[in-house]
C-alpha positions as semicolon CSV with decimal commas, in nm:
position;residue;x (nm);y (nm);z (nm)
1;X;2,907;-0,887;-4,108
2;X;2,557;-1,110;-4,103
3;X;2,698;-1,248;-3,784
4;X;2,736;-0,936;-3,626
5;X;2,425;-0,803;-3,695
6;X;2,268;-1,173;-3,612
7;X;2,503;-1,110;-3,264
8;X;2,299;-0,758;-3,200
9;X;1,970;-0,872;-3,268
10;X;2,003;-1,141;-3,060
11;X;2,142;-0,869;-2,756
12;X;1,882;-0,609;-2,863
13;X;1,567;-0,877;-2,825
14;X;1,763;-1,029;-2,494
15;X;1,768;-0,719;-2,333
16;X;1,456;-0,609;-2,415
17;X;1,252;-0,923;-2,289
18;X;1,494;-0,851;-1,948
19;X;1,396;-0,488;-1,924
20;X;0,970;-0,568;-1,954
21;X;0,994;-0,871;-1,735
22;X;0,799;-0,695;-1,468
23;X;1,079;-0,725;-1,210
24;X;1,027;-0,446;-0,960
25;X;1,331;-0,280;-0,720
26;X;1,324;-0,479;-0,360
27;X;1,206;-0,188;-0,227
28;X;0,842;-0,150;-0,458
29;X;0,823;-0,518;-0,386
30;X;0,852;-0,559;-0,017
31;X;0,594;-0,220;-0,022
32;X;0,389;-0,471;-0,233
33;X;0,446;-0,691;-0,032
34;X;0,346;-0,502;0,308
35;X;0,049;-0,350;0,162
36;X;-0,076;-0,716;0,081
37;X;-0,046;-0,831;0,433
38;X;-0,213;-0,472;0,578
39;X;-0,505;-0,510;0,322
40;X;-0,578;-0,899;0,401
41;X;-0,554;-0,813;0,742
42;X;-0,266;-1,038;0,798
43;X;-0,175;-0,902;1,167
44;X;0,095;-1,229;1,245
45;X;0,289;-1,058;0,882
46;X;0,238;-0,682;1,015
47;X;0,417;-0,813;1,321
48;X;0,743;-0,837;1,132
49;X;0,738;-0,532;0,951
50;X;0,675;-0,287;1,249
51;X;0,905;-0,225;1,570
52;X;0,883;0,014;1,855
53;X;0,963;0,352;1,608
54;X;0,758;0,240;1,365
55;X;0,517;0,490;1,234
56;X;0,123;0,526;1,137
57;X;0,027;0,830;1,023
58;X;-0,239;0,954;0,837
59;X;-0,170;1,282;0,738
60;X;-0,475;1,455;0,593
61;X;-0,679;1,355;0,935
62;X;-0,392;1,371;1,135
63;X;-0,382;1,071;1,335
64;X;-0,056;0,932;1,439
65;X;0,044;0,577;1,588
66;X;0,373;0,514;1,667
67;X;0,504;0,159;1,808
68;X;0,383;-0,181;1,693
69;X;0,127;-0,234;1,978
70;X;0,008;0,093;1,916
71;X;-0,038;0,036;1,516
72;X;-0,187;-0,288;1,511
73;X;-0,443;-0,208;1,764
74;X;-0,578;0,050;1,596
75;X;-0,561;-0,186;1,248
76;X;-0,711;-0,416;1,439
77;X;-1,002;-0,192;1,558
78;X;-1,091;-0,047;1,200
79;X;-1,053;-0,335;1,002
80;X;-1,321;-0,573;1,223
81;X;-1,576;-0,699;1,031
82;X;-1,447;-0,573;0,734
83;X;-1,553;-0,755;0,403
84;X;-1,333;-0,666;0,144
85;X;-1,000;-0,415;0,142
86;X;-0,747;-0,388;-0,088
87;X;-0,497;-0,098;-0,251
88;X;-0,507;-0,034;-0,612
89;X;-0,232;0,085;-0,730
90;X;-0,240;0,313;-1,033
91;X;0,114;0,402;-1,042
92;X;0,414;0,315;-0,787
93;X;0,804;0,483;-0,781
94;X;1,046;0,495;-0,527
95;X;1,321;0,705;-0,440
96;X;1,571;0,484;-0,214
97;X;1,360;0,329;0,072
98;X;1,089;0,597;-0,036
99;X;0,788;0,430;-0,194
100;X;0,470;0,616;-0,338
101;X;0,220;0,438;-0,445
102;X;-0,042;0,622;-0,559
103;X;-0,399;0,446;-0,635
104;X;-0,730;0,420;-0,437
105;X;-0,785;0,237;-0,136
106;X;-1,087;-0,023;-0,194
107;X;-1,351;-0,077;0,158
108;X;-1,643;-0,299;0,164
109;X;-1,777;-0,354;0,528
110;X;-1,971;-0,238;0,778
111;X;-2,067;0,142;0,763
112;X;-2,053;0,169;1,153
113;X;-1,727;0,323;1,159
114;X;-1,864;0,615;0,926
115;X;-2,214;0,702;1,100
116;X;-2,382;0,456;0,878
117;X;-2,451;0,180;1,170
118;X;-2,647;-0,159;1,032
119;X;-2,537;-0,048;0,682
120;X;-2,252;-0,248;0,440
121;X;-2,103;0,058;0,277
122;X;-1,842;0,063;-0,039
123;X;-1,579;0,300;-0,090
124;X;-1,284;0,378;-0,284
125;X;-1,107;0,662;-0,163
126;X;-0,842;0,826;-0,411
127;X;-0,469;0,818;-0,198
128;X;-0,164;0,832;-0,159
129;X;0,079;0,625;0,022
130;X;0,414;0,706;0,127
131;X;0,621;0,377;0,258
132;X;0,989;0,466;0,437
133;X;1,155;0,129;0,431
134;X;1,413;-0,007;0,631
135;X;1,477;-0,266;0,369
136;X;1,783;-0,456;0,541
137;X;1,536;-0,496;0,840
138;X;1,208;-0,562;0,658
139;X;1,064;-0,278;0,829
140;X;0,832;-0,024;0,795
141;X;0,979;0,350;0,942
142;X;0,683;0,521;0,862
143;X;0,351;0,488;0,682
144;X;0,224;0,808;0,606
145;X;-0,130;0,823;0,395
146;X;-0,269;1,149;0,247
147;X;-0,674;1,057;0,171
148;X;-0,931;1,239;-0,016
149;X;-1,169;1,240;0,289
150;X;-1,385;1,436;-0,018
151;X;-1,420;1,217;-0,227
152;X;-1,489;0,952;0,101
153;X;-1,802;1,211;0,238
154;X;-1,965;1,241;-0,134
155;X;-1,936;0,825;-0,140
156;X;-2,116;0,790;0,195
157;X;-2,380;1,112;0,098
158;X;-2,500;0,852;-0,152
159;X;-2,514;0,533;0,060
């Protein structure tokens, strides 16, 4: 009898260090992994994750790239000069090759692309991201953001 319950304490504390080991499904990892590369402006890594269908949209301004020329120009374009970007992610789930991740995206750089020319401007600007993955490709389908453009005007009020 000790042995058996020795046997399922051993299982029970096994599979409990297995279940909080942090791993994530491929699919909240590669989004991890693609938001990393957008948000250190890692354009030869964006490369690979976007083909001719891929799409760019931002929703709440709606603005829509579609094709891998198309989206990395206009990454390109936004992101020069930036000093610091990065997503923080408050909270992440998927649904298949649906990701959300839903956080704040982080902007320190030059205010000229907000009406604020000869300014450095910070911002973080609640959002959420939807990611549809192609995951046997390492693709990006679509990247659709919904911003709080708000939030973004009452930031640069104040600046």
């Amino acid at each position: 009898m000790r042995l058996i319950s020795v046997f399922l304490l051993f299982l029970f504390v096994n599979f409990s260090a297995k279940a909080s080991n942090g791993d994530m499904p491929p699919e909240q990892k590669m989004a991890v992994d693609y938001m990393n590369a957008l948000t250190h402006q890692q354009f030869y890594k964006l490369n690979h994750y976007y083909n001719r269908d891929s799409v760019f949209y931002d929703k709440t301004a709606n603005r829509k790239y579609i094709g891998r020329k198309n989206i990395l120009s206009f990454l390109q374009r936004v992101q020069q000069g930036v000093l610091e970007y990065k997503f923080n992610i408050d909270h992440m789930f998927n649904s298949g090759s649906l990701v959300v991740l839903i956080g704040n995206y982080y902007y320190k750089g030059p205010g000229d692309l907000f009406g604020k020319p000869g300014k450095i401007i910070t911002l973080a600007i609640p959002s959420v991201t939807m990611l549809t993955l192609d995951l046997g490709k390492k693709r990006i389908k679509e990247h659709q953001d919904l911003l709080d453009y708000q939030t973004m005007s009452d930031q640069l009020t104040i600046q």
